[in-house]
C-alpha positions as CSV (number, residue, x, y, z in Angstrom):
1,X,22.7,1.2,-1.3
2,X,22.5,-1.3,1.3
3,X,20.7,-0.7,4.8
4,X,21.5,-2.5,8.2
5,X,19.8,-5.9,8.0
6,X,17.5,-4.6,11.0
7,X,17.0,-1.5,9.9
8,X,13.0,-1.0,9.1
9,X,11.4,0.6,5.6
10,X,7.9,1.2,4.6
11,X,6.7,0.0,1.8
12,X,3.6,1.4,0.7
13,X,1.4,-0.7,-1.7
14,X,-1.4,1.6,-3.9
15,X,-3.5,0.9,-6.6
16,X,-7.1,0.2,-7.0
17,X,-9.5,-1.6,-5.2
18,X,-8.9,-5.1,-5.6
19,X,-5.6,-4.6,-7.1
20,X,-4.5,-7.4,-5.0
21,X,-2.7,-4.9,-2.6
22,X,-3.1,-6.7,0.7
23,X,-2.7,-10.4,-1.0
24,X,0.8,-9.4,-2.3
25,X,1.1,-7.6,1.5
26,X,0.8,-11.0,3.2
27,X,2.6,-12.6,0.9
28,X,5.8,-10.8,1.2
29,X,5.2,-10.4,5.1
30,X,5.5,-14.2,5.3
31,X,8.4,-14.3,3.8
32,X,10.0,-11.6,5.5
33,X,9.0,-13.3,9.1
34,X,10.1,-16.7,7.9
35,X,13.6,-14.9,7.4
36,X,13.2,-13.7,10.9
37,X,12.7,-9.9,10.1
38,X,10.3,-8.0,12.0
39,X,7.3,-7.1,10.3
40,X,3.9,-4.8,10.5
41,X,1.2,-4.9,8.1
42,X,-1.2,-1.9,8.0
43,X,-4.0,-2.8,5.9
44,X,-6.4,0.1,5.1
45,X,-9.7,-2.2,5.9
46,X,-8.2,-2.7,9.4
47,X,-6.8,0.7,9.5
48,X,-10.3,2.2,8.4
49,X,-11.8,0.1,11.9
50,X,-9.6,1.3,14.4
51,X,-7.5,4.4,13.8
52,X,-9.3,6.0,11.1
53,X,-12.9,4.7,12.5
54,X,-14.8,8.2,12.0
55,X,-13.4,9.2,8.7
56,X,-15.5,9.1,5.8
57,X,-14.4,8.7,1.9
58,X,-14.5,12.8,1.3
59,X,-11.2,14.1,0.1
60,X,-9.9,15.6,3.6
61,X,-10.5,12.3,5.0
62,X,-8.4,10.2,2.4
63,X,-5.7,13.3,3.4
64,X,-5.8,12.3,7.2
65,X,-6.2,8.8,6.5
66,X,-3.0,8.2,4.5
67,X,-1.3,10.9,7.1
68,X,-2.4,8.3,10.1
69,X,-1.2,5.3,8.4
70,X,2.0,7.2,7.4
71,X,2.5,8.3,11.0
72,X,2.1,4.6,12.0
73,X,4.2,3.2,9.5
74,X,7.2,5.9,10.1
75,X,7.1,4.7,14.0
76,X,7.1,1.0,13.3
77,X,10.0,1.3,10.7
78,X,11.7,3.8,13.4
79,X,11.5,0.8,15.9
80,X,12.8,-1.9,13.1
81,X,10.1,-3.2,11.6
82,X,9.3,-3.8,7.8
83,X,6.2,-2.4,7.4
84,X,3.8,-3.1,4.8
85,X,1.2,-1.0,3.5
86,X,-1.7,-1.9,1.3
87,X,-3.5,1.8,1.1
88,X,-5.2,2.7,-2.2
89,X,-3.9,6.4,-1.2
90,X,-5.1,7.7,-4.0
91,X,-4.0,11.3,-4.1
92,X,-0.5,11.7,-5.2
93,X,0.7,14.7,-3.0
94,X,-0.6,13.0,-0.1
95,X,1.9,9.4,-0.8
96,X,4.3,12.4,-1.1
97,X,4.0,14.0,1.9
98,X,4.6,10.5,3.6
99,X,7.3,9.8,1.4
100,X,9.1,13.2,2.4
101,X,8.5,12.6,6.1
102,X,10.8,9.2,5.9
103,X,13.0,10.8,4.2
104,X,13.7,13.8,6.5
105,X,13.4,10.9,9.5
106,X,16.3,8.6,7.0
107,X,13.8,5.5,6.7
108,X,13.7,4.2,3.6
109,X,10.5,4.1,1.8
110,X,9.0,2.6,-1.2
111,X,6.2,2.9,-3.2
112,X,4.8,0.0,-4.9
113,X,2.5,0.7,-7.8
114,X,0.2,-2.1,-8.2
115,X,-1.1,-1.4,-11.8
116,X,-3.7,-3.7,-12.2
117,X,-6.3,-2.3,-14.7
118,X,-9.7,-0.8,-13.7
119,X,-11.8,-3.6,-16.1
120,X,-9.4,-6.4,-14.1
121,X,-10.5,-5.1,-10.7
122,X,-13.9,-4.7,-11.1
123,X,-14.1,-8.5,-12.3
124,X,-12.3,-9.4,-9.2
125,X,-15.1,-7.5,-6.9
126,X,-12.9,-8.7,-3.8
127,X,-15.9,-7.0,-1.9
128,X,-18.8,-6.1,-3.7
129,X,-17.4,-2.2,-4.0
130,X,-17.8,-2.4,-7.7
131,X,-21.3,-3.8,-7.9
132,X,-22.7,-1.5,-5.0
133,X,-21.3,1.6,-6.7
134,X,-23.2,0.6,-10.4
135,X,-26.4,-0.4,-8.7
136,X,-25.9,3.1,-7.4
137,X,-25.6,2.4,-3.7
138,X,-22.3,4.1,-2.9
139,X,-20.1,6.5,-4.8
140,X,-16.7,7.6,-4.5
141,X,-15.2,4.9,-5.3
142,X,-11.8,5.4,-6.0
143,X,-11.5,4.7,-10.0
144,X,-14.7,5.1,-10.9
145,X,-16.6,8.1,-9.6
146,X,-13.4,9.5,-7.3
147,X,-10.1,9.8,-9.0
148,X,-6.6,8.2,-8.4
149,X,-3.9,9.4,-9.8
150,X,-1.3,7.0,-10.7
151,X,2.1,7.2,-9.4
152,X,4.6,9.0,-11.7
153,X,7.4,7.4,-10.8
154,X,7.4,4.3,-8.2
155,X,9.7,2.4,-6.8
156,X,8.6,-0.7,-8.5
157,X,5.0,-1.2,-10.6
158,X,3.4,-4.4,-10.8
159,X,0.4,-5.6,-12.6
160,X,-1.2,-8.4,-11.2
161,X,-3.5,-9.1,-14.6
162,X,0.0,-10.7,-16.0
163,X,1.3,-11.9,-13.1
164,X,0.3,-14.8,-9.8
165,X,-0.1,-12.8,-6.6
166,X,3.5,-14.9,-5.7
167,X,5.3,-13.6,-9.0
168,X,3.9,-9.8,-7.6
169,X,5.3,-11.0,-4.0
170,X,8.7,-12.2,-5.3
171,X,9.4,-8.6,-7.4
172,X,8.5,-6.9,-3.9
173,X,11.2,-9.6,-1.9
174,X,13.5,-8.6,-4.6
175,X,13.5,-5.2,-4.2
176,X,13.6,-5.0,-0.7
177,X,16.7,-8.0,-1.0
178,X,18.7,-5.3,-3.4
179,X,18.0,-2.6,-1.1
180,X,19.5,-4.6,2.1
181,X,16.0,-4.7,3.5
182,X,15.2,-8.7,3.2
């Protein structure tokens, strides 16, 4: 099926932490702007500053987290934009819920499993998480002490152990090109 080349979509990036969720995020933003498509990227570290400033890591709070940033993301696609969304989300009715709420509103929406293996991420350490949760300064963290449970069946699942962040990028283009969303 084929949208209108200005209609907008979300397309909603999870995996672990340091999956490489936002890297792939800006990657595939770029190229959508240098195509001249209107983009929005909600990246859960900014997200987590500003809208969801307050919320802790409790499971209620990853709930209304991911039901902000799916509010956010249905009102930018509403208005035309592609909107990116690198949120671990890691509770699968919850990427439901958002995914049923585009739906019922006709935006198309995607979700983007980016596999990358537990061992893979906690080498990559993008931000210490990792190493502060085995020195036992935080818990919670999503993979480790606080589940995620992998999508059943996304829209396209990439594992960025195997592949450059540009090769994840380029599947992500792809999709969205065969989809009439590019």
């Amino acid at each position: 099926m084929t949208q209108d080349p200005g209609a907008g979509a979300t397309v909603w990036l999870t995996g672990l932490p340091s999956a490489g969720k936002s890297t792939i995020a800006a990657a595939v933003a770029a190229r959508l702007r240098a195509g001249g498509r209107r983009v929005a990227v909600l990246d859960g570290d900014e997200v987590r500053r500003t809208v969801s400033a307050g919320l802790g890591f409790g499971r209620a709070d990853r709930e209304e987290n991911v039901r902000r940033v799916g509010g956010l993301a249905e009102a930018a696609a509403r208005a035309g934009a592609v909107v990116l969304v690198p949120v671990i989300a890691p509770y699968a009715a919850c990427r439901a819920r958002v995914r049923r709420r585009h739906e019922a509103a006709g935006i198309p929406y995607m979700e983007i499993y980016v596999a990358t293996p537990l061992e893979v991420c906690a080498q990559r350490d993008v931000k210490g998480l990792y190493a502060r949760q085995a020195a036992g300064e935080i818990s919670g963290l999503t993979g480790v002490d606080d589940p995620y449970e992998v999508p059943a069946a996304p829209d396209l699942r990439l594992d960025t152990s195997h592949e450059s962040p540009a090769a994840s990028a380029s599947a992500v283009y792809r999709l969205l090109s065969a989809r009439g969303l590019a």
